[in-house]
MARFILO-25655 format. One line per 3 residues: number of its first residue (from 1); their letters; for each residue x, y, z of N, C-alpha, C, CB. Coordinates in steps of 0.2 Angstrom, whole numbers, padded with zeros to 4 digits. Atoms other than C-alpha are relative to their C-alpha. Glycine has a CB too. Layout:
N
NUM) a) X:Y:Z:X:Y:Z:X:Y:Z:X:Y:Z ~ ...
END
This chain:
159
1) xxx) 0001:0007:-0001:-0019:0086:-0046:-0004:-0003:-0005:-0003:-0001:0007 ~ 0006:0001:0005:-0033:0085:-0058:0005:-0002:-0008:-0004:0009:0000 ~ -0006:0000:0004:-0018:0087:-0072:0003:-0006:0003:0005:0007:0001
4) xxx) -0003:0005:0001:-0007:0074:-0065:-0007:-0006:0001:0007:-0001:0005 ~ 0004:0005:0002:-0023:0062:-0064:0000:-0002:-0007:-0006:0002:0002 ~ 0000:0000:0009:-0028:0065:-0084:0007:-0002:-0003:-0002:0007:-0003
7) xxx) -0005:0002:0003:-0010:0064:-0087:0003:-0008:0001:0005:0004:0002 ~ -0001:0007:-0002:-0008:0046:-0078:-0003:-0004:-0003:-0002:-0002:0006 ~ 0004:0004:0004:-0023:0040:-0087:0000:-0001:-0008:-0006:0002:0001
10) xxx) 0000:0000:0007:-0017:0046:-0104:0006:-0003:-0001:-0001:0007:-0005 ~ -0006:0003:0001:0000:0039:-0102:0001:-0006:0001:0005:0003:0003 ~ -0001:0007:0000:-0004:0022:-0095:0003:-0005:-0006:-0006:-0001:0002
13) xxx) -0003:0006:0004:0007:0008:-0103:0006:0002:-0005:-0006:-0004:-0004 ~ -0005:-0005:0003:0017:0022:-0111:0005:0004:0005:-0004:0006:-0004 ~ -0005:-0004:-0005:0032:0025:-0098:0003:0006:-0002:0006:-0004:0002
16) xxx) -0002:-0010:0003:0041:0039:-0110:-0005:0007:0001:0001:0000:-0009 ~ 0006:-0003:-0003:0024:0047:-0109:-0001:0002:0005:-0004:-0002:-0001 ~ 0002:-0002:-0008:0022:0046:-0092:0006:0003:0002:-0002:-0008:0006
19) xxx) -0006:-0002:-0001:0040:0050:-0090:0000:0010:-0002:0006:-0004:-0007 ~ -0003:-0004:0003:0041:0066:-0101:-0008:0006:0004:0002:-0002:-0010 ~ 0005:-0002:-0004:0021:0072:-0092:0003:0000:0007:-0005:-0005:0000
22) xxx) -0001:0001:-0008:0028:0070:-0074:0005:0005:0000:0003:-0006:0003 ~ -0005:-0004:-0002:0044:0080:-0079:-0005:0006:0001:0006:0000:-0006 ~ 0003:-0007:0002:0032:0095:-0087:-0005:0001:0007:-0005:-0001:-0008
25) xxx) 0002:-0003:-0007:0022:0095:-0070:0005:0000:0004:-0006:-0003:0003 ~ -0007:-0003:-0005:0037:0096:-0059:0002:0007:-0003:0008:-0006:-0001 ~ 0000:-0007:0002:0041:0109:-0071:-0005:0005:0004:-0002:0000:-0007
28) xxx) 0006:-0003:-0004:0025:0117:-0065:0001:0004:0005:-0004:-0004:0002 ~ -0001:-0002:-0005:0025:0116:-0049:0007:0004:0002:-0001:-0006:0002 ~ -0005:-0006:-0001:0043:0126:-0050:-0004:0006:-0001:0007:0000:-0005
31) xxx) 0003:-0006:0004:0034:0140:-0061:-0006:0002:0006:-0003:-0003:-0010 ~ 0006:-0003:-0003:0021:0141:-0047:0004:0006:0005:-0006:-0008:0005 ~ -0002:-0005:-0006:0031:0151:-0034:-0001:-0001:0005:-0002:0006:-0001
34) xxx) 0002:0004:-0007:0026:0139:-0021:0005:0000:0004:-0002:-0008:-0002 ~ -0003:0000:-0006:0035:0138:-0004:0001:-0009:0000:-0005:0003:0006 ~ -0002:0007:0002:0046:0122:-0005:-0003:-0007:0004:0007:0000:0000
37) xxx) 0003:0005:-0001:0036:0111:0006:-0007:-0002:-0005:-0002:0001:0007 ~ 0007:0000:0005:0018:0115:-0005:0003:-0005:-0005:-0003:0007:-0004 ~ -0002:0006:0008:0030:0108:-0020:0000:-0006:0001:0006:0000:-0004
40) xxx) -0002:0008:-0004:0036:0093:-0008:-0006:-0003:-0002:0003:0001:0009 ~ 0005:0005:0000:0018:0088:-0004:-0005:-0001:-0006:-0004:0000:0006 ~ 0002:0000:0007:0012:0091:-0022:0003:-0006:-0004:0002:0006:-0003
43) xxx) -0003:0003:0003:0025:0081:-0028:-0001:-0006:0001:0006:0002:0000 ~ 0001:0008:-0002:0022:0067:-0017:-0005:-0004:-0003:-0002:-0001:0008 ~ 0007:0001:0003:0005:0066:-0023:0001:-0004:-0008:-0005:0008:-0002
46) xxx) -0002:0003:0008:0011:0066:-0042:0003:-0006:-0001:0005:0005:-0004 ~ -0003:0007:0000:0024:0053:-0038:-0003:-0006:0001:0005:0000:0004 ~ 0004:0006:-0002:0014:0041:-0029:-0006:-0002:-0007:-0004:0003:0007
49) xxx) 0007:0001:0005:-0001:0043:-0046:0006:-0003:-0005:-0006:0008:-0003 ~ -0003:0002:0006:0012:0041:-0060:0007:-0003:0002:0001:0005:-0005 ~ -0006:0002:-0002:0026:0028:-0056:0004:-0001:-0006:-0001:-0006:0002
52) xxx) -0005:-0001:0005:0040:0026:-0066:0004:-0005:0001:0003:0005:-0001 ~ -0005:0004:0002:0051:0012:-0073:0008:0003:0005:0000:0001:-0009 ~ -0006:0001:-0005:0069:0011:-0061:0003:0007:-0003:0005:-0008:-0001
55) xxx) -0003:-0001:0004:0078:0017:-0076:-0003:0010:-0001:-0001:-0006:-0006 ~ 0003:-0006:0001:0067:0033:-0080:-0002:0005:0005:-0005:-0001:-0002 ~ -0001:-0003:-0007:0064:0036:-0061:0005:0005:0002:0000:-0005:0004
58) xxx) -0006:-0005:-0001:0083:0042:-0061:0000:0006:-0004:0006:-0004:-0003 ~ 0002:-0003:0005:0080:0050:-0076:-0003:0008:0002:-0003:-0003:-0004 ~ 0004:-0005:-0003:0067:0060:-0069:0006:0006:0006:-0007:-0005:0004
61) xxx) -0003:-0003:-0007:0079:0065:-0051:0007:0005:-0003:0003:-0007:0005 ~ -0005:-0005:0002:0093:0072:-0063:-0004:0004:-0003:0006:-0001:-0004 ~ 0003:-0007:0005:0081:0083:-0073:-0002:0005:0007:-0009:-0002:-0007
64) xxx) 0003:-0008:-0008:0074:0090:-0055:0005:0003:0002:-0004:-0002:0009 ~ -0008:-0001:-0003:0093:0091:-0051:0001:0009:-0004:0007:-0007:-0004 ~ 0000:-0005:0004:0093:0104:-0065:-0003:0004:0000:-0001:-0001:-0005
67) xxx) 0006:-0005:0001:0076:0113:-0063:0002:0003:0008:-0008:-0004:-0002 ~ -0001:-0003:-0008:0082:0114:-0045:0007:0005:-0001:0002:-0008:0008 ~ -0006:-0004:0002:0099:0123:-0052:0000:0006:-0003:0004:-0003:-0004
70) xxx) 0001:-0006:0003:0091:0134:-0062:-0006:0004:0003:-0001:-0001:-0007 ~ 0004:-0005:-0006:0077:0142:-0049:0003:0000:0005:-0006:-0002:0002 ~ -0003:-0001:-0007:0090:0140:-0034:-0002:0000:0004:0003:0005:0000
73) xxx) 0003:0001:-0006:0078:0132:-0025:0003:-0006:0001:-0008:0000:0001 ~ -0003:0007:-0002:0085:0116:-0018:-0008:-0003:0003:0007:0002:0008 ~ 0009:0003:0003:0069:0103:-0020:0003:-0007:0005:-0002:0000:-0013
76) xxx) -0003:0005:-0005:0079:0087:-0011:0005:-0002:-0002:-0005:-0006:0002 ~ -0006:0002:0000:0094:0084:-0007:0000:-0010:-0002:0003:0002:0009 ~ 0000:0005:0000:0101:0067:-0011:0002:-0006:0005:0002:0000:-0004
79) xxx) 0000:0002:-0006:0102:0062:0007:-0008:-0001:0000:0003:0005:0005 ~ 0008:0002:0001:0084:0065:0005:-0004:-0005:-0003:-0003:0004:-0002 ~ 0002:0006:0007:0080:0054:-0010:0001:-0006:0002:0004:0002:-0008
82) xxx) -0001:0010:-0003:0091:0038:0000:-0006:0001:0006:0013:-0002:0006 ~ 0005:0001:-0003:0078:0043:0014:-0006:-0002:0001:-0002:0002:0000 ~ 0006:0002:0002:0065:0043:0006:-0002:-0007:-0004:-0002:0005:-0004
85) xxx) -0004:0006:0004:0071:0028:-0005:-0001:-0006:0004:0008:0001:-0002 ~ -0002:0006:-0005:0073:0017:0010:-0006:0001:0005:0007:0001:0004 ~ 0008:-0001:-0003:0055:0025:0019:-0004:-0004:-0004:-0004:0007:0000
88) xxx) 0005:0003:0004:0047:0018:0004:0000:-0007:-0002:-0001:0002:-0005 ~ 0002:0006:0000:0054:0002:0002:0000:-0004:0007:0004:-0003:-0004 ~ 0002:0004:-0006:0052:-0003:0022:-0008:0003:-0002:0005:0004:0009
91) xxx) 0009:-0001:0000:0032:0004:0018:-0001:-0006:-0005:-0003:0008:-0003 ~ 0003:0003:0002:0032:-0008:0004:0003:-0007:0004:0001:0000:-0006 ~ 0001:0006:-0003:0039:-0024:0013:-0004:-0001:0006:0006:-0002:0002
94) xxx) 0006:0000:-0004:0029:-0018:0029:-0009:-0002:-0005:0001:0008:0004 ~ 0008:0004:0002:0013:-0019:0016:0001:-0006:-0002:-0004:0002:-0005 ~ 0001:0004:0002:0017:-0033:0008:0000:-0009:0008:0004:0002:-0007
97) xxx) 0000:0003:-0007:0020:-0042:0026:-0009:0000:0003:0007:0006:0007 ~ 0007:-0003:-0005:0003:-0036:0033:-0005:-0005:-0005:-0002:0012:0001 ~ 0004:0004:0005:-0005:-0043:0013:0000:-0007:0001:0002:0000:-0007
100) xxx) -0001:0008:0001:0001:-0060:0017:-0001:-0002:0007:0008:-0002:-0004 ~ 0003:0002:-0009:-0003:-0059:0037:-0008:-0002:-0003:0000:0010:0007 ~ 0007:0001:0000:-0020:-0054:0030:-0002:-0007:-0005:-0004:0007:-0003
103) xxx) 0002:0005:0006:-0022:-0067:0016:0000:-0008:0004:0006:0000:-0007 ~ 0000:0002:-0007:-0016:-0078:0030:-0006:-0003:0005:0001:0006:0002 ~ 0005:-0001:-0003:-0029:-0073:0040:-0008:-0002:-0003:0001:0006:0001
106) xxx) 0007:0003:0003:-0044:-0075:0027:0000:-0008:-0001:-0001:0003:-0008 ~ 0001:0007:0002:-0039:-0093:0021:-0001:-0002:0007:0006:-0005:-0003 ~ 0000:0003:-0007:-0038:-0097:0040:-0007:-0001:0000:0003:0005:0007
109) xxx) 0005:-0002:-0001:-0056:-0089:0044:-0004:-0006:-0005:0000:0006:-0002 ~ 0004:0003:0008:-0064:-0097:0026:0000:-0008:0004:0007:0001:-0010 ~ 0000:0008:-0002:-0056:-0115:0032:-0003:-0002:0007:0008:-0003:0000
112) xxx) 0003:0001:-0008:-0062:-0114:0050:-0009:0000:0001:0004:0007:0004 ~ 0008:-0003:0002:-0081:-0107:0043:-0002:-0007:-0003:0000:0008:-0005 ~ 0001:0006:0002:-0080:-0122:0033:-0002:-0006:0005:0007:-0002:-0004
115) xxx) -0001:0004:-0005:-0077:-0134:0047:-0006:-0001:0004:0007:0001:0003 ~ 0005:-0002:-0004:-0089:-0126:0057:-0005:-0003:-0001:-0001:0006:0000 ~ 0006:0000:0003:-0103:-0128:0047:0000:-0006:0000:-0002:0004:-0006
118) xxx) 0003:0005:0002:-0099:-0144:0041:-0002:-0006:0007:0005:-0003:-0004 ~ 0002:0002:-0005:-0099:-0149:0060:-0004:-0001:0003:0002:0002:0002 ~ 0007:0000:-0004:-0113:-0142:0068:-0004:0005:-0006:0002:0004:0009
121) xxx) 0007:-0004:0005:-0123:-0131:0053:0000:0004:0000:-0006:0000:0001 ~ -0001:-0006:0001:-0125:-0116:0049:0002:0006:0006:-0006:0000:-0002 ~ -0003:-0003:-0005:-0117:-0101:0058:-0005:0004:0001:0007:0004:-0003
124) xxx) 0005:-0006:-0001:-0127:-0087:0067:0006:0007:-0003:-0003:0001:0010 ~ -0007:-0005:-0001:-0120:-0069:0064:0007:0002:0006:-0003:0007:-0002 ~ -0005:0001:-0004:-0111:-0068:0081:0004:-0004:-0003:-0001:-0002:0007
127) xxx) -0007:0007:0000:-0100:-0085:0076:0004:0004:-0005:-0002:-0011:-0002 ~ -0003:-0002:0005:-0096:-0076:0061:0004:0007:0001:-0004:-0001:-0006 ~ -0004:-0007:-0004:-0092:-0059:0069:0005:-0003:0002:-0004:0005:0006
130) xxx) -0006:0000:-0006:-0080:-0068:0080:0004:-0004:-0005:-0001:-0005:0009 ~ -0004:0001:0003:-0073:-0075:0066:0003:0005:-0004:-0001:-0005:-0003 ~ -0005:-0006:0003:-0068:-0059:0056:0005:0004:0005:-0005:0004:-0003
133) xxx) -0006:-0002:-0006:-0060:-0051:0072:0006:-0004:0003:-0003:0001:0006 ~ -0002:0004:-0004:-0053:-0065:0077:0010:-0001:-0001:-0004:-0006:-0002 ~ -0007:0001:0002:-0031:-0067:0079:0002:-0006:-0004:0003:0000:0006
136) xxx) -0001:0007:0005:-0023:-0079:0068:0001:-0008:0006:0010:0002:-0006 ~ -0001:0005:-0006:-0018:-0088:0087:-0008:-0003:0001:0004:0006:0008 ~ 0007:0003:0000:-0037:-0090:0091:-0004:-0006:-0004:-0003:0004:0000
139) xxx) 0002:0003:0003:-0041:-0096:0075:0004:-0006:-0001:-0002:0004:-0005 ~ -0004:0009:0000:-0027:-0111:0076:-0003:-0005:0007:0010:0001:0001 ~ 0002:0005:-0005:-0033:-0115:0093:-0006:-0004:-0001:-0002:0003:0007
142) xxx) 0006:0004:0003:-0051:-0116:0088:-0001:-0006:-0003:-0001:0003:-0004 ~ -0002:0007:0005:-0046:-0128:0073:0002:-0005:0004:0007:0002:-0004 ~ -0002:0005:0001:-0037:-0138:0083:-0007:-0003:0006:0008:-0001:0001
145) xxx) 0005:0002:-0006:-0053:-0139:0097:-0005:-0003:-0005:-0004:0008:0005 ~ 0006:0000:0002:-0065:-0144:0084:-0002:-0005:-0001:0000:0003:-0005 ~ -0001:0008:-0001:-0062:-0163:0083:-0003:-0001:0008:0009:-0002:-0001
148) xxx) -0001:0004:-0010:-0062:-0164:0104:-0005:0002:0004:0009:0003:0005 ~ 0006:-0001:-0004:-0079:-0156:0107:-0005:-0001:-0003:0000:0006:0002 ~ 0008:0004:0003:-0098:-0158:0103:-0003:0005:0000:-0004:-0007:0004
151) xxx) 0003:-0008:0001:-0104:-0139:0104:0003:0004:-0004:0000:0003:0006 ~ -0006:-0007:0002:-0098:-0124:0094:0002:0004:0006:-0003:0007:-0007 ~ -0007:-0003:-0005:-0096:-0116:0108:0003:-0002:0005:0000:0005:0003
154) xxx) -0006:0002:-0001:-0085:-0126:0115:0005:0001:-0002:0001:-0004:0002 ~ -0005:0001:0003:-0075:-0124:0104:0003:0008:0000:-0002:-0004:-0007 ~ 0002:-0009:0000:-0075:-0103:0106:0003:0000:0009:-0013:0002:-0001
157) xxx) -0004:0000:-0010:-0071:-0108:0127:0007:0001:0002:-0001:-0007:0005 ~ -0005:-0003:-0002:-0057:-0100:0135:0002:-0003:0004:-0002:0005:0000 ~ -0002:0005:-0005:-0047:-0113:0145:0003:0003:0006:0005:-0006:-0003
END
């Protein structure tokens, strides 16, 4: 791991680099004599540190194709790879769903903390604890209570 670290940092912005480093530790990891899960969650590690251009990414999957032909270890099927392919991009639309919930969620907070203060004055830390936990549904009711009462916490009351 230590190896593909130093290799991520010396190859940055250089995809052939990073390309032709990722192969040589895949290599590796064949030449270790590892039990084919160790390589699996080894590999995951490496992949995840040093990404790779679409184009190179393929690149990379036929060379393991080969290194897996010539140690007769079968390293992942390409049933595995659409698997895995399709686990990763439902993880990235789920993150990037959850970034823009949270982002969401901070301008909410931020504009509501604003309102607050300019309302009734400065926050204690409870008001502002209940504003970092707070659901995005709460923090719209809130908002819209903040005009129609004359206390903050009425505005915090649960109808």
């Amino acid at each position: 791991m230590t190896a593909a670290h130093l290799r991520t940092r010396q190859t940055k912005g250089d995809p052939q680099a990073r390309y032709r480093a990722k192969l040589a530790l895949v290599r590796s990891l064949y030449r270790q004599g590892w039990n084919r899960q160790r390589i699996l969650d080894l590999f995951a590690v490496i992949d995840w540190m040093m990404r790779l251009p679409e184009a190179l990414e393929q690149q990379l999957w036929q060379a393991i194709e080969t290194i897996e032909g010539e140690t007769k270890m079968r390293y992942v099927t390409s049933v595995e790879r659409l698997a895995i392919r399709r686990g990763m991009q439902q993880g990235l639309e789920q993150g990037l769903e959850q970034g823009r919930l949270e982002g969401k969620l901070e301008g909410k907070i931020e504009g509501l903390e604003r309102l607050l203060v300019k309302r009734f004055g400065p926050l204690d830390e409870a008001t502002r604890k209940r504003l970092d936990i707070a659901t995005l549904e709460q923090l719209n009711r809130w908002a819209d209570r903040i005009l129609d009462v004359s206390t903050i916490d009425a505005v915090f009351e649960e109808h």
